[in-house]
N, C-alpha and C positions, 0 to 999 in steps of 0.2 A: 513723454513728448520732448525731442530735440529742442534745442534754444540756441539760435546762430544771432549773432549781431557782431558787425565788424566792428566796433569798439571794445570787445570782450573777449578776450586768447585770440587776436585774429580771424574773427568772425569762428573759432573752429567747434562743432556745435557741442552740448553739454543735454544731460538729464540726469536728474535728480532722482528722478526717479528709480533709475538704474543702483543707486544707494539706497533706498529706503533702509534694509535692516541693517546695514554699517550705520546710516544714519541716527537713525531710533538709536540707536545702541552707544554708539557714541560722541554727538554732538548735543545730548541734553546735558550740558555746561554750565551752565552759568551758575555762579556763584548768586548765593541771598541776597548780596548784595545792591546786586543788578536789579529783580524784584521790586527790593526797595526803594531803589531811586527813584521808580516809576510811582511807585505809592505815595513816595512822599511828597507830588508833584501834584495828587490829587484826582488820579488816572489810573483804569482799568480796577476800581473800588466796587462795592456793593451799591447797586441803585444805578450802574451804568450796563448801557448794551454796545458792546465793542465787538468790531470786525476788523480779524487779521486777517490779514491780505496777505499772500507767500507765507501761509500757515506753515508748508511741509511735513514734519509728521507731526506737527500742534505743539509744537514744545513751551513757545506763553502761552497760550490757552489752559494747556493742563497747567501748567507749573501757578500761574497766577489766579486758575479757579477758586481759590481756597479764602480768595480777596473780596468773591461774593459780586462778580461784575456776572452778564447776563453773555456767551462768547459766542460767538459764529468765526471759523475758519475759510476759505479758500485757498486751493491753489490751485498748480496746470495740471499738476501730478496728478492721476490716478492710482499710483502706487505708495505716493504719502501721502494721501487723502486715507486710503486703507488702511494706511498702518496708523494714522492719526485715530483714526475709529477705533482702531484695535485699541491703542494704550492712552485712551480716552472711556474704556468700558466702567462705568457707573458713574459718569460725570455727564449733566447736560450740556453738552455742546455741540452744534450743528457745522457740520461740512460739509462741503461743496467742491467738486473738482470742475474746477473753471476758471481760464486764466482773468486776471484782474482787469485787463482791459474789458471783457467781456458780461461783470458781475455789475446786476440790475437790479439791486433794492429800495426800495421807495424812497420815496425825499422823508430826511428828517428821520432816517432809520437808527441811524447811532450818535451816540456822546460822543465815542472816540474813535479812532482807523487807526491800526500799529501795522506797520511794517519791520519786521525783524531780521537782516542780514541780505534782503531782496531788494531794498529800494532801488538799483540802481538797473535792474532788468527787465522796467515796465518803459512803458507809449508812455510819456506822461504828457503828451499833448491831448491823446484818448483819456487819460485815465484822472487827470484833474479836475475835469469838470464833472467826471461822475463822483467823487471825493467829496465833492463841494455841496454838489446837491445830497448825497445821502447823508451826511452831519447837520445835525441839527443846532440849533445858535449857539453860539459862542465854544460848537462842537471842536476838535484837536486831532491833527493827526501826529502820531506820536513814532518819530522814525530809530529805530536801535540799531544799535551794531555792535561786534566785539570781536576781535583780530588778537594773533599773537604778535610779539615784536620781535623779528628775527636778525633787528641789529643790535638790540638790547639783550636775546637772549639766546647762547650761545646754541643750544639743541633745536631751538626754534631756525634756527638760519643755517643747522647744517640739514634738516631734515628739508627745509624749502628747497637748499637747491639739490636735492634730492630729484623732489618735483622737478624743477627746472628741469636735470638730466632725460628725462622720461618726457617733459612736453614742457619745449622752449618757448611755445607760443603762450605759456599758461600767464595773464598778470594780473594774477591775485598777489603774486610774493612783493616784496621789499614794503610793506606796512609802516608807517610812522604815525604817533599820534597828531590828530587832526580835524576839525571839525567837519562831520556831515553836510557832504554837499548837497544842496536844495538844488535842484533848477530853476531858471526864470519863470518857466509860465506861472509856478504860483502863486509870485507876486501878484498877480490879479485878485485873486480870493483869498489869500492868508496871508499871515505875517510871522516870522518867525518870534517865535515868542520866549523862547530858551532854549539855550542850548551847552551842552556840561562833555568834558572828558577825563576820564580818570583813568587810572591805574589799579589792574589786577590782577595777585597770582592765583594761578587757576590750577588743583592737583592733578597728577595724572598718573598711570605706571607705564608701562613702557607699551603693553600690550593696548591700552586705551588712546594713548600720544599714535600709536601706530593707525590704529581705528579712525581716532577723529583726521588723521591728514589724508587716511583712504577716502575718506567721505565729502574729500574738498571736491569743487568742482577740476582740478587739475588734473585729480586719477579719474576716482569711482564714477567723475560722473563724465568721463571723459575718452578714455583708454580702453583699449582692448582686454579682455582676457585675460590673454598674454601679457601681455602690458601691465597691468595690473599683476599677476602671479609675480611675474618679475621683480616691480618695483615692492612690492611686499618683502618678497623674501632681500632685497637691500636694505628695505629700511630697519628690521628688526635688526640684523645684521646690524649696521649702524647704532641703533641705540643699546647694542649689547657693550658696545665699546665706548659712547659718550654720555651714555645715560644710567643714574643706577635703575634699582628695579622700580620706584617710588620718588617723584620731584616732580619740581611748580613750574610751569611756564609762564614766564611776562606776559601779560597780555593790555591791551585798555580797551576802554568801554566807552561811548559815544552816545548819545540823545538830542535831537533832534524833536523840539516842539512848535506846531505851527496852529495857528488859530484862525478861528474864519473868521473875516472879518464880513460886519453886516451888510 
């Protein structure tokens, strides 16, 4: 399902979906340490039931099942919603393809609501007060992110404006660390409660750094074809010459904690 909004590449529309198996294949990233942060905060543990919201193809769900929380997915996708199913086989977790504004779970449904690298593509004029009522007291929604830094790190900024060349309207690029922006309206019902940025190298080779920048919204979920075959065969090109076969790209990491208030 397209995704237009003139705040985002120039309103120029985007689907996710159209990546699922670039996706799948190389945007499950994150470092343990990511996980951990979460855990140690007291969040998405055994004895809680959490709902990701912009699941795409489940990547906390799966990767954090293992913490013994109870997981439900959503996204818009119907195409990562599938593949979520797929490389989610022998693990209980429920998904739904339905975009967030849309999803209608009873009051008091979860401990906690994560958003992972999507918060900033929802209504949240829509999507706050259903938030508020499905957590239950003193319930969290728990916002993530993790970008690379491509003024800090030299293969990250020349494969961006990469991207650039291929689609000038893309503004995902030029990253700096920085805290998670909230919107106003939740000041009504929450408060932020914490919130942490750090720093992380994250391994890649060249054929996976190729993969996960296919997978941004700037190409795969963006570009033609063509467009994409093209920019493919530049980019390896590219990292045959500034990358070896195996290195870390700078990245940081963000969290966003907000609590209901009663």
């Amino acid at each position: 399902m397209n995704i237009s909004d003139k705040n985002i590449d120039g309103g120029k529309a985007f689907d996710f979906g159209r990546t699922s198996v670039d996706y799948a294949k190389y945007r499950d990233i994150y470092p343990d340490e990511f996980y951990q942060r979460i855990i140690s905060r007291g969040l998405c543990i055994k004895g809680q039931k959490v709902l990701d919201i912009g699941t795409g193809t489940g990547v906390l769900p799966r990767n954090m099942y293992r913490y013994g929380a109870e997981w439900t997915g959503t996204d818009i996708s119907e195409n990562q919603i599938e593949k979520a199913k797929e490389l989610s086989a022998g693990m209980d977790i429920d998904y739904l393809a339905v975009p967030s504004e849309e999803i209608d779970f009873p009051d008091n449904s979860f401990d906690v609501i994560t958003a992972c690298q999507c918060f900033w593509y929802f209504d949240h004029e829509t999507l706050m007060p259903k938030l508020y009522r499905m957590l239950k007291a003193d319930g969290a929604i728990l916002v993530l992110y993790m970008a690379w830094l491509p003024f800090e790190d030299s293969i990250a900024g020349e494969s961006e404006r990469l991207v650039l060349r291929y689609n000038p309207s893309w503004t995902g690029a030029g990253e700096t660390v920085h805290p998670i922006l909230i919107p106003g309206c939740y000041d009504k019902h929450f408060r932020l409660s914490y919130h942490e940025e750090y720093r992380l190298r994250v391994p890649f080779t060249r054929e996976s750094w190729n993969g996960r920048m296919k997978a941004c919204r700037g190409i795969g979920a963006s570009l033609s074809e063509k467009e994409i075959s093209l920019w493919e065969n530049e980019s390896m090109e590219l990292l045959s010459k500034i990358a070896p076969e195996s290195f870390e790209i700078q990245h940081y990491a963000a969290i966003a904690e907000l609590r209901k208030k009663s």
